[in-house]
BALOBA-1460 file (C-alpha; in Angstrom, 3 decimals):
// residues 91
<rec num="1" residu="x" x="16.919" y="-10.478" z="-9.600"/>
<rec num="2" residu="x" x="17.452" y="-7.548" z="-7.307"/>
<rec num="3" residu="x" x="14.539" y="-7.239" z="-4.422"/>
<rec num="4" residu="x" x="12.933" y="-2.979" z="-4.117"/>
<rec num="5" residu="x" x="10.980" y="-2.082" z="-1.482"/>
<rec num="6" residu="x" x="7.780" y="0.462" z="-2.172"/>
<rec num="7" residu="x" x="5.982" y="2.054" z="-0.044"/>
<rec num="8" residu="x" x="1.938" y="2.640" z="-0.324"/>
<rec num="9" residu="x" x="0.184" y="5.444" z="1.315"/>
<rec num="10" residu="x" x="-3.581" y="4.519" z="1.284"/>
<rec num="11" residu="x" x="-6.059" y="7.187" z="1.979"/>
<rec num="12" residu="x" x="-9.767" y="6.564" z="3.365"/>
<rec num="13" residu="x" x="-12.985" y="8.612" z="2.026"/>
<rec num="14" residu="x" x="-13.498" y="10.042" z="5.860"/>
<rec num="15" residu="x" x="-12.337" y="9.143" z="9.323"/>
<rec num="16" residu="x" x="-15.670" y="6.888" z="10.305"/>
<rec num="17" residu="x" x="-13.839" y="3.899" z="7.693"/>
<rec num="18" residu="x" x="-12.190" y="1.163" z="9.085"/>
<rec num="19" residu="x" x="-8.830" y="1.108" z="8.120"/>
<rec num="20" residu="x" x="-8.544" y="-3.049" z="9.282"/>
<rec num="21" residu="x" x="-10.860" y="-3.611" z="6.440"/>
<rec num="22" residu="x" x="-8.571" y="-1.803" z="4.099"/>
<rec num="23" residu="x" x="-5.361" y="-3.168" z="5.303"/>
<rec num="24" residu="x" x="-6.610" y="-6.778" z="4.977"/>
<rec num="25" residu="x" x="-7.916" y="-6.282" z="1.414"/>
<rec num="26" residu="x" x="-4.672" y="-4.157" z="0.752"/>
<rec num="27" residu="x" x="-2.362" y="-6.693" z="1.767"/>
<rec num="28" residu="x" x="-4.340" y="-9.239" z="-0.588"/>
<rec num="29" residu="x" x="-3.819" y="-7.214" z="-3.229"/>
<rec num="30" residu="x" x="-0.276" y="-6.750" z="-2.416"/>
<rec num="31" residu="x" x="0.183" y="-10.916" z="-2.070"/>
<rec num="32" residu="x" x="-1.443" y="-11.254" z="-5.365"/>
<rec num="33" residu="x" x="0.784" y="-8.693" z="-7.150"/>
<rec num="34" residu="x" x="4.096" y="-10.798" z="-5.503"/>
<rec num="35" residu="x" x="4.536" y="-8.562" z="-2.929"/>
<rec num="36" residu="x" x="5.454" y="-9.994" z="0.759"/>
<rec num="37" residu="x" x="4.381" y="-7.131" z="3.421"/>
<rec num="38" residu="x" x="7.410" y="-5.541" z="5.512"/>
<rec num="39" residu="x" x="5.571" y="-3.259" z="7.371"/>
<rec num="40" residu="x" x="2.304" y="-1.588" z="8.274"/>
<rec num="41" residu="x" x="1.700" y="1.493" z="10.398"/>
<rec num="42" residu="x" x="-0.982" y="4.401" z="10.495"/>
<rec num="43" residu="x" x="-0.155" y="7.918" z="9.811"/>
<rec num="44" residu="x" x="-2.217" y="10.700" z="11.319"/>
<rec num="45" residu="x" x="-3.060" y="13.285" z="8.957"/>
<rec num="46" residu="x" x="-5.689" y="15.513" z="10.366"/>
<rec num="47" residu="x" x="-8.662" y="15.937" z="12.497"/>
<rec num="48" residu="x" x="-8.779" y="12.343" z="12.680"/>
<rec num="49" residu="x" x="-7.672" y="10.945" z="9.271"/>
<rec num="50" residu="x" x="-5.154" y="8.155" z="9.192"/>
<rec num="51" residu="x" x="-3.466" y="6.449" z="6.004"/>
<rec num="52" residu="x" x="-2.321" y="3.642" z="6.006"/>
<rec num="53" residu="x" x="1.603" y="3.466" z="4.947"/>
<rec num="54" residu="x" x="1.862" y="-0.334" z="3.737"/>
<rec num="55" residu="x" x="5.714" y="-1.329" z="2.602"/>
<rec num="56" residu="x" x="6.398" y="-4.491" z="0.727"/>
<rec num="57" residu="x" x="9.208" y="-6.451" z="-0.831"/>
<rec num="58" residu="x" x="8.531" y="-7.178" z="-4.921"/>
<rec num="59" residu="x" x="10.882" y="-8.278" z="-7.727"/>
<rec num="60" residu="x" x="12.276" y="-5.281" z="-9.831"/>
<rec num="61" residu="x" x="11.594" y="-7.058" z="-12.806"/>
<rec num="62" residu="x" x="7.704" y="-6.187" z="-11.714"/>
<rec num="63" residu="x" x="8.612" y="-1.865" z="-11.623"/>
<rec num="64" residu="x" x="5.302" y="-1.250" z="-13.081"/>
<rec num="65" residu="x" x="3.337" y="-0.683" z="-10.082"/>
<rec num="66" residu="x" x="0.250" y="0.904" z="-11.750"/>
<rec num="67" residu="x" x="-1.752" y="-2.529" z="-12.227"/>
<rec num="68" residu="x" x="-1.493" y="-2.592" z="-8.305"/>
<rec num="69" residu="x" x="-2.545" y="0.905" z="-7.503"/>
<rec num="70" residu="x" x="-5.274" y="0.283" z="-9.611"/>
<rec num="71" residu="x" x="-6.632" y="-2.903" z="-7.887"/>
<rec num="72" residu="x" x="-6.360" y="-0.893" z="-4.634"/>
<rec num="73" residu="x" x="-8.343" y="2.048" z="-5.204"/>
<rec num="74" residu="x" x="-11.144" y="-0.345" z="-6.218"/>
<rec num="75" residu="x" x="-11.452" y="-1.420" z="-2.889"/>
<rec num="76" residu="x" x="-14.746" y="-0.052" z="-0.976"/>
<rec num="77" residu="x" x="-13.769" y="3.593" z="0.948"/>
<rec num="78" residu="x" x="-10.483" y="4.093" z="-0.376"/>
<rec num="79" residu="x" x="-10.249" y="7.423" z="-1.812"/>
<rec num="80" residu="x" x="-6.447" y="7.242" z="-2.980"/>
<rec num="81" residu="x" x="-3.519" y="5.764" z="-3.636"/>
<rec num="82" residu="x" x="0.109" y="6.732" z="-3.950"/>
<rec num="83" residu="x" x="3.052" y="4.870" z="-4.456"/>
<rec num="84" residu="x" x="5.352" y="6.889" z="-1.736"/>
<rec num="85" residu="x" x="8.781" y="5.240" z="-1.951"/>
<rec num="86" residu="x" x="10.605" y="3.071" z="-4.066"/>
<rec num="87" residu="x" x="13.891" y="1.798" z="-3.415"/>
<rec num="88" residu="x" x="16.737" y="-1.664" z="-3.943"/>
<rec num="89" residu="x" x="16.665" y="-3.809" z="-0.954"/>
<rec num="90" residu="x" x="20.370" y="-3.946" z="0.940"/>
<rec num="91" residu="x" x="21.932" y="-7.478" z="1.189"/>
């Protein structure tokens, strides 16, 4: 089965949140959906604000990525979640 890679942009409630917290649970949530993290950075945004852009590898056959941006918002001081990118691994 062919290999995507998606991209997650997750969004804090306000600049005082600490984004390690979120990228820890994050990446939990990603490993528990299949995922295996590629990359993590943080995007500025404004006055402050960072996301955090979060790309994984996953199985096509799991396309449905709503079950996962579900599980994310739950976690304490994310305000939202959107799947950025989605695209067929090379090689």
């Amino acid at each position: 089965m062919a290999q995507v890679i998606v991209t997650l942009k997750v969004m804090p409630k306000n600049v005082k949140v600490d984004l390690g917290i979120i990228e820890k649970e994050t990446v939990r949530e990603i490993e528990k959906f299949g995922g295996k993290i590629g990359r993590i950075n943080q995007e500025p945004i404004a006055f402050g604000l960072k996301a955090l852009m979060i790309s994984f590898f996953s199985e096509e056959s799991k396309s449905n990525l709503d079950p996962l941006e579900d599980s994310v918002k739950k976690i304490k001081n994310v305000e939202s979640v959107d799947v950025v990118e989605v695209r067929r691994a090379l090689g």
